[in-house]
C-alpha positions as CSV (number, residue, x, y, z in Angstrom):
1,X,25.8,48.1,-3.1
2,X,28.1,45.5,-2.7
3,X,26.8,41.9,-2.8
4,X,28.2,39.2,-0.1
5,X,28.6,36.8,-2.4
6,X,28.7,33.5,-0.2
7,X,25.2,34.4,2.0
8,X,23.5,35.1,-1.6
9,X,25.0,31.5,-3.3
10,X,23.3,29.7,0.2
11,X,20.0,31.6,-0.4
12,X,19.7,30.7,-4.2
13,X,20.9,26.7,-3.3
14,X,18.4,26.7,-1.2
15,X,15.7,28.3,-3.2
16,X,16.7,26.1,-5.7
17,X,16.7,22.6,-3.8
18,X,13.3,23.7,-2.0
19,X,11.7,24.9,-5.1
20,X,12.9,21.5,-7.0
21,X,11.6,19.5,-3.9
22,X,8.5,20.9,-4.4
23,X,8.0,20.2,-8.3
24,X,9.6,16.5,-7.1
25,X,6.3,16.3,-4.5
26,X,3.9,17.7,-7.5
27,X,4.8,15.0,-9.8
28,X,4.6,12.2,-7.3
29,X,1.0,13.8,-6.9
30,X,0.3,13.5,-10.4
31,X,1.5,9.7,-10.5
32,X,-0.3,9.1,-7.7
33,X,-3.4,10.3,-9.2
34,X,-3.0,8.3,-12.3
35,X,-2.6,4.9,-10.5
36,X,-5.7,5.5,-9.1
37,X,-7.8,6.2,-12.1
38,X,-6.1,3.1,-13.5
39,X,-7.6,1.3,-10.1
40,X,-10.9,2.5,-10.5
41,X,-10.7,1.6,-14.4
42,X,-9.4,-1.9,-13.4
43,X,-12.0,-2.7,-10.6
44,X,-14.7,-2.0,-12.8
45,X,-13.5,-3.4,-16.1
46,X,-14.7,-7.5,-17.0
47,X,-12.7,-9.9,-14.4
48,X,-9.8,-11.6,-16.6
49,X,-9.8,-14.8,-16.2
50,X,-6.4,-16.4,-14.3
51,X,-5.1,-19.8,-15.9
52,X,-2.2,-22.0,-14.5
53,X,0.4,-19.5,-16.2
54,X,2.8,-17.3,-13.9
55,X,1.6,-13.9,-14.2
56,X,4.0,-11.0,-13.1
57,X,3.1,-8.7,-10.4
58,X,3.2,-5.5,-12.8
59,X,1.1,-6.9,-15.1
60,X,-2.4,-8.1,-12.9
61,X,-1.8,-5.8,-10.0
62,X,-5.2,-4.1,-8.9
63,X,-7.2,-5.7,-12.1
64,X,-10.2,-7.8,-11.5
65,X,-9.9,-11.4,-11.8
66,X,-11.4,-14.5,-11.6
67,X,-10.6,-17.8,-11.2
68,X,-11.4,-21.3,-10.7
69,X,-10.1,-24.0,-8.4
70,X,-10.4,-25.2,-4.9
71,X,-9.5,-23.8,-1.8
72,X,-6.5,-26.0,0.5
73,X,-8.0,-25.4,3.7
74,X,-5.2,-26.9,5.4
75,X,-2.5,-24.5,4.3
76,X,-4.5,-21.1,6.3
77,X,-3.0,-18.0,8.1
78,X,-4.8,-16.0,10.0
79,X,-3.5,-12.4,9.7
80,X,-3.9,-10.5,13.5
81,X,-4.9,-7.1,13.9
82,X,-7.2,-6.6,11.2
83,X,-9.9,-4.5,12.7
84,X,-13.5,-3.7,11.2
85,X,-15.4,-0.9,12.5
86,X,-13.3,-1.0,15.7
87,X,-13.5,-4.6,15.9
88,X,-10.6,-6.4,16.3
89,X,-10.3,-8.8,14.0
90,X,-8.0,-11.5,11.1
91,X,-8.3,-11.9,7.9
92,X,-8.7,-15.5,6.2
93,X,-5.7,-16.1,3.8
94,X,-5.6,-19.3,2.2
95,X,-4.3,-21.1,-1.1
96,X,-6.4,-21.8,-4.1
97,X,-5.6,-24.6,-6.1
98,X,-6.1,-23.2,-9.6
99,X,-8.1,-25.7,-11.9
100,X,-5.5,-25.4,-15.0
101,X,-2.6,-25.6,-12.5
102,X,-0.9,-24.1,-10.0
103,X,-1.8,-22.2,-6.7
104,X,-2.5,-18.5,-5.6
105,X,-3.2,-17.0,-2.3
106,X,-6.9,-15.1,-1.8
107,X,-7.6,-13.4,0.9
108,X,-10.5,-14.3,1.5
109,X,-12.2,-11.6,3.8
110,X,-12.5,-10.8,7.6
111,X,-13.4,-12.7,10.9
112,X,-14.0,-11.2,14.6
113,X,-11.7,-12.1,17.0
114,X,-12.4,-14.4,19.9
115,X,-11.7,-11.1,23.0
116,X,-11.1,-13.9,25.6
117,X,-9.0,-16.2,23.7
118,X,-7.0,-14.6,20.7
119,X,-6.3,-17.9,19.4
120,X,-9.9,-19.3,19.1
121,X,-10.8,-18.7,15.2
122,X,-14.9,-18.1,15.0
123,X,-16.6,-20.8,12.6
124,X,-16.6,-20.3,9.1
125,X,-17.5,-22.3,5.8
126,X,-15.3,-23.4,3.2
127,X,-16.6,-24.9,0.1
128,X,-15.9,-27.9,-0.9
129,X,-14.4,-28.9,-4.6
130,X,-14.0,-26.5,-7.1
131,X,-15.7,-23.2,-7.2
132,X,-15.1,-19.9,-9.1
133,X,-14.0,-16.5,-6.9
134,X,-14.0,-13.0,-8.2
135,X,-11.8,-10.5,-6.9
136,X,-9.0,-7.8,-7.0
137,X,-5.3,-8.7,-7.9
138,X,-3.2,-7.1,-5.3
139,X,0.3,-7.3,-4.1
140,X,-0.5,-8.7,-0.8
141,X,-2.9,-9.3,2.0
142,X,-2.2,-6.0,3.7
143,X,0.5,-5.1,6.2
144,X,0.2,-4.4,9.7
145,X,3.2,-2.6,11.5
146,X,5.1,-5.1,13.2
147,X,8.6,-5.3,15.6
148,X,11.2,-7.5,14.0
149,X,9.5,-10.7,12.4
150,X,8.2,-12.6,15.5
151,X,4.9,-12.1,14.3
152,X,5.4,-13.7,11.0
153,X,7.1,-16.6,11.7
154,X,6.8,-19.4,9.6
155,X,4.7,-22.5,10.2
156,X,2.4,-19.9,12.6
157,X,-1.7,-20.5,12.0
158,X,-1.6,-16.6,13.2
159,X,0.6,-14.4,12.0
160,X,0.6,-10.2,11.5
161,X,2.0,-10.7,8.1
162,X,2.5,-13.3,4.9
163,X,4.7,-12.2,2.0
164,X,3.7,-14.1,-1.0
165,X,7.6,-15.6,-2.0
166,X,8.1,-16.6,1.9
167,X,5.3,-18.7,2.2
168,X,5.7,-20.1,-1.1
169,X,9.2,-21.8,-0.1
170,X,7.8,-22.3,3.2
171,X,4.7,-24.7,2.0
172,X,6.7,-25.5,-1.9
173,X,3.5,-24.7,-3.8
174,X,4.2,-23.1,-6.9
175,X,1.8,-19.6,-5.9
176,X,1.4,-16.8,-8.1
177,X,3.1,-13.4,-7.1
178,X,-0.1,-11.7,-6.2
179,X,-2.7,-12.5,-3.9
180,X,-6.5,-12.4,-4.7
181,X,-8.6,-9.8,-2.7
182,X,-12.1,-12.0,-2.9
183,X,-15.4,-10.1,-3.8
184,X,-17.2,-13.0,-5.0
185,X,-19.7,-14.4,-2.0
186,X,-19.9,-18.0,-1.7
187,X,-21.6,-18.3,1.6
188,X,-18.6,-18.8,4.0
189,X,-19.6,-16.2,6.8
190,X,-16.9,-14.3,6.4
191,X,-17.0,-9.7,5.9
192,X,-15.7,-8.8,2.3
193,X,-16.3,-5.2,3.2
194,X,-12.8,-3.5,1.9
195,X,-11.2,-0.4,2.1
196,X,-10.9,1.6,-0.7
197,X,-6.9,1.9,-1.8
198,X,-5.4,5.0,-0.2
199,X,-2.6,6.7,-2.8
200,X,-2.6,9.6,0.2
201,X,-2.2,12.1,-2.9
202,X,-3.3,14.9,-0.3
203,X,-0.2,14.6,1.4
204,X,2.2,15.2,-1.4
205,X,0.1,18.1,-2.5
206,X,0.9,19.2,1.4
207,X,4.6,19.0,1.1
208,X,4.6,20.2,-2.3
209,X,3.4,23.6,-0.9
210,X,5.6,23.3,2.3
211,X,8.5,23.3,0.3
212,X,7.3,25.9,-2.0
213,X,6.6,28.0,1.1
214,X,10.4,27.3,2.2
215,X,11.7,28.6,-1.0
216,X,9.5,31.9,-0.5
217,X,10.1,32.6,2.8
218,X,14.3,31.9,1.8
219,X,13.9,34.1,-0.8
220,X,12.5,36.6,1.1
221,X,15.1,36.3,4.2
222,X,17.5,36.9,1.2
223,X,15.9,40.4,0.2
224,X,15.5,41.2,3.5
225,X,19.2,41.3,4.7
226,X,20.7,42.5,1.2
227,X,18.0,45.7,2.2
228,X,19.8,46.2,5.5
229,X,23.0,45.5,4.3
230,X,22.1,48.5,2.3
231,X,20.8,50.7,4.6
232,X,24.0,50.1,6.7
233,X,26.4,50.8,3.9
234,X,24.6,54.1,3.1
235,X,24.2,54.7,6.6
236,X,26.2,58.2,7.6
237,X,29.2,57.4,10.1
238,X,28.7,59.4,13.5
């Protein structure tokens, strides 16, 4: 039989992209799978304790912490479009005055939403002097989608969302890279109910066997026509 060599080279590029695409989607799985048993040992390991000292991103993202300070109620965003249990909703983010020095963002849980007037903020308590809070390192306050930046504008009381190094030039406090995700209840009204990180491993599992199913089915196609290719050269001529 004589093999057509460029339709066979196409077949095996493809099988071997797809089949590589799909080990690619595997090992994302497995990375995936490790950050979160690194999450659920963080969350329950003893809260570290946060001083005045920068901490980078990499090395406190999702542990527990806890730190003491006073909230600077004056310096609050209200992130829109929060919702819990279908209830439109913000989320509290405000600036904690760390007692060894220095500042970092907590997020300090959810509020319901005025339906009638967006802009009217529900009451709420915040303490007074210093305190200690408890809660989850994490890279930010959550992200809502969002056209162009209109809806995080700075100098806004609401906004949709608050990167950590934006507002930090936009109010000069020297903030750590990370913002706290409070647990810690200190009476202020507010829902610390949180969702549970998502690392959506299911999905590259998904596309992982997509492309695996690609590669079978090219492979397959390949067979397929080099079998009639055969047929038709053994074929008797009429």
């Amino acid at each position: 039989m004589k093999i057509r060599w460029l339709p066979a080279l196409l077949i095996l590029i493809v099988v071997a992209v797809t089949v590589r695409l799909g080990f690619w989607q595997r090992d994302r799985a497995h990375q995936k799978e490790a950050l979160q048993a690194h999450i659920t040992q963080f969350e329950n390991a003893p809260a570290e304790p946060l001083s005045g000292a920068p901490v980078a991103l990499k090395d406190i993202e999702f542990h527990r912490v806890r730190a003491r300070g006073s909230f600077v109620a004056d310096k609050v965003v209200y992130l829109d479009n929060r919702p819990y249990n279908d209830q439109p909703g913000f989320y509290v983010v405000m600036p904690f005055k760390l007692a060894d020095g220095g500042y970092v963002l907590v997020n300090r849980g959810w509020l319901p939403r005025n339906i009638a007037d967006r802009t009217t903020i529900a009451p709420y308590v915040t303490p007074a002097g210093q305190i200690e809070i408890e809660g989850i390192a994490r890279a930010d306050a959550t992200r809502a989608f969002e056209l162009g930046q209109g809806g995080s504008a700075a100098h806004q009381l609401i906004r949709q969302n608050l990167d950590v190094s934006a507002y930090a030039a936009e109010t000069g406090l020297p903030l750590q890279p990370f913002v706290i995700q409070q647990l810690s209840d200190d009476g202020d009204k507010l829902v610390r109910d949180w969702p549970a990180p998502d690392t959506d491993v299911e999905r590259n599992y998904g596309y992982m066997l997509q492309w695996w199913g690609m590669a079978i089915a090219a492979l397959a196609f390949g067979l397929y026509a080099a079998r009639r290719a055969a047929k038709k050269e053994h074929a008797p001529s009429t």
